[in-house]
C-alpha positions, 0 to 999 in steps of 0.5 A, spaced: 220 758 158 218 756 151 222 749 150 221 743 150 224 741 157 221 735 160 220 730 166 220 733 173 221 740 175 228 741 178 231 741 184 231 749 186 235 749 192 241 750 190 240 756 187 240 761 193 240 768 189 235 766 185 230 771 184 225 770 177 223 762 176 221 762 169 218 755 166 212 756 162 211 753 156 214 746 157 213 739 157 214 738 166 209 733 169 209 731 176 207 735 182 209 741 184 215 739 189 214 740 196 222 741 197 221 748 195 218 750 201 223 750 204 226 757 200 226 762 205 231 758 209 237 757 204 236 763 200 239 769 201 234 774 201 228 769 202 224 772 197 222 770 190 219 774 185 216 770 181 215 763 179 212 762 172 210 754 171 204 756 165 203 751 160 205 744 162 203 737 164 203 738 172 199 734 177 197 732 184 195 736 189 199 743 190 203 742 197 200 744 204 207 746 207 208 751 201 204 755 207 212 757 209 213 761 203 207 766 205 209 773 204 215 770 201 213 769 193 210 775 190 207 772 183 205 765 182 203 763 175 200 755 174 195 757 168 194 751 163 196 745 168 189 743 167 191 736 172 193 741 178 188 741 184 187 743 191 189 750 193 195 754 194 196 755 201 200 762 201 196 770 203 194 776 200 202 778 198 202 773 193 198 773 186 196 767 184 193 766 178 191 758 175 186 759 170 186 752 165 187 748 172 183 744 177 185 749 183 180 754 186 186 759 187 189 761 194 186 756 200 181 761 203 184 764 210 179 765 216 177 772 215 177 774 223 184 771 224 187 775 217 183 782 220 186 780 229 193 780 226 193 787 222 189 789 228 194 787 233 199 789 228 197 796 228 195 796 235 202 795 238 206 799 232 202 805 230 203 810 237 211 807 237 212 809 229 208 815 229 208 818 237 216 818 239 217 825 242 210 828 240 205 831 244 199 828 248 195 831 244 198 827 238 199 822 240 192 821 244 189 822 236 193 816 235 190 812 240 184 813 237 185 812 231 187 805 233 182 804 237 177 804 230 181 800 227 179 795 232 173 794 227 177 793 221 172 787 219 167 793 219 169 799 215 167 797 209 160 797 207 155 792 204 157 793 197 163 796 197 170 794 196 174 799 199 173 805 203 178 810 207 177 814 213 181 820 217 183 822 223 186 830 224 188 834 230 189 842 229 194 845 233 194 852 238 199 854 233 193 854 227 197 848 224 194 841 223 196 834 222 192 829 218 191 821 218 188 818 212 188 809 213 185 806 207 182 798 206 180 794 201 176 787 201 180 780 198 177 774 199 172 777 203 177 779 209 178 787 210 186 789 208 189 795 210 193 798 204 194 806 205 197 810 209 198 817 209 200 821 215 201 828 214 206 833 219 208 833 226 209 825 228 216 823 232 218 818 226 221 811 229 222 808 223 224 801 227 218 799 228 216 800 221 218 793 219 215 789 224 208 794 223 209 792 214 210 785 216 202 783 218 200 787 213 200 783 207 197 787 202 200 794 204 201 798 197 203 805 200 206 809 205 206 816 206 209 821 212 210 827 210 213 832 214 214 827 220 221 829 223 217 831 230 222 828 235 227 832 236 230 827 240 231 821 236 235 814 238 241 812 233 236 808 229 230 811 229 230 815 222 235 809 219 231 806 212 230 800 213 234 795 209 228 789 211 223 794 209 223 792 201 222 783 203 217 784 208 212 790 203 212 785 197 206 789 195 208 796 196 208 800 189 209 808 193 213 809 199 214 817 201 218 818 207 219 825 205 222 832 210 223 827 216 230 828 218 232 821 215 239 819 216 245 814 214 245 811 206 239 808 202 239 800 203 242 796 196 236 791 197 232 796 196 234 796 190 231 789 186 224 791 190 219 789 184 213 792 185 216 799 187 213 805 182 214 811 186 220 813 192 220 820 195 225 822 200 226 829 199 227 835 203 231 829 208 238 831 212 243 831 208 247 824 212 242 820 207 246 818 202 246 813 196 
């Protein structure tokens, strides 16, 4: 950033661990290249953090194919390109910025088919991550919750932008168990972006990947207490290595008193957006 480099933007493929792109303030024109949609097939881990290309003489029309760098890039900064047009085709994982352009930001999604996938998501995911082992009761709960949430494109009322709702269960033995899902309105489509479980779920932490993966702009994920399977298969209460490149967004993440098992992923180590993580009061096999 801050030279006075010029002529088309590079060729970036070549560099397969890189993970910041800083270009700001230069004198590059052209259009953005189409080629680098194709990053997440050559880099090692997929994922770019930031791209920065503020402040230069680009133009043309943003490239459509760049739509396969959805969940892949977590900011995208293209201020002051004012001969840049059109939209950028990615989701709610990625910020884009893009005042001083011709550009009306992200290309709009159809807001039912954003809310069908999480719903989908949610619906396949959350009584498999939660219930492995729990009781009826338990997991009754859950199939309500989910069962709510089949209204996503609902929960929010006219004139707010964010709302959260609660599902709890109290056991014979006097103890209860709570579910609070919080969302949020982007773009006017409904986001889920919390969740909070507290006390006896049977936690299968293999299905949390594929749960995060359709909710783009999940921000924090608690269970709390969750060890309730008393019989967990080899992976189950593994941290998964992926979770990091698939929750680009997530900034607080508790898995804390769940039995956790095996070492803490190295990958999760350059997760950006992570302010807060909890594994306390866990077994004594997780190590780092």
């Amino acid at each position: 950033s801050n030279n006075e480099l010029s002529g088309s933007l590079p060729d970036i493929l070549g560099w397969p661990r890189l993970q910041w792109l800083w270009l700001s303030h230069n004198e590059f024109s052209g259009g953005v290249p189409t080629s680098w949609s194709n990053i997440r097939k050559v880099y090692a881990d997929g994922l770019v953090y930031t791209v920065d290309l503020q402040e230069n003489r680009l133009s043309g029309a943003f490239p459509r194919k760049w739509a396969t760098l959805k969940g892949a890039i977590t900011t995208l900064a293209l201020d002051g390109n004012p001969g840049l047009t059109g939209c950028a085709p990615l989701d709610a994982s990625t910020s884009v910025t893009f005042a001083g352009t011709g550009m009306s930001g992200v290309c709009k999604a159809d807001t039912k088919d954003v809310e069908a996938r999480q719903v989908q998501a949610v619906q396949a995911r959350l009584v498999p991550l939660l219930g492995a082992g729990a009781t009826a009761s338990y997991n009754g709960m859950l199939t309500t919750l989910v069962e709510d949430i089949g209204g996503l494109g609902v929960l929010i009322k006219a004139g707010q932008t964010n709302s959260q709702f609660y599902a709890q269960l109290n056991s014979d033995d006097g103890s209860s168990f709570d579910i609070a899902i919080g969302v949020k309105l982007f773009e006017g489509a409904t986001y889920i972006t919390e969740f909070e479980v507290y006390g006896g779920a049977g936690l299968n932490l293999t299905h949390l990947v594929p749960l995060v993966s359709d909710l783009p702009r999940l921000e924090k994920f608690v269970c709390s207490g969750c060890s309730g399977n008393a019989n967990p298969g080899p992976q189950d209460l593994l941290l998964p290595s992926q979770l990091a490149q698939v929750s680009p967004l997530m900034k607080w993440l508790e898995l804390s008193g769940c039995g956790l098992q095996g070492p803490l992923p190295k990958s999760w180590g350059s997760w950006a957006s992570l302010e807060a993580l909890s594994l306390g009061t866990n077994d004594a096999a997780l190590t780092l």
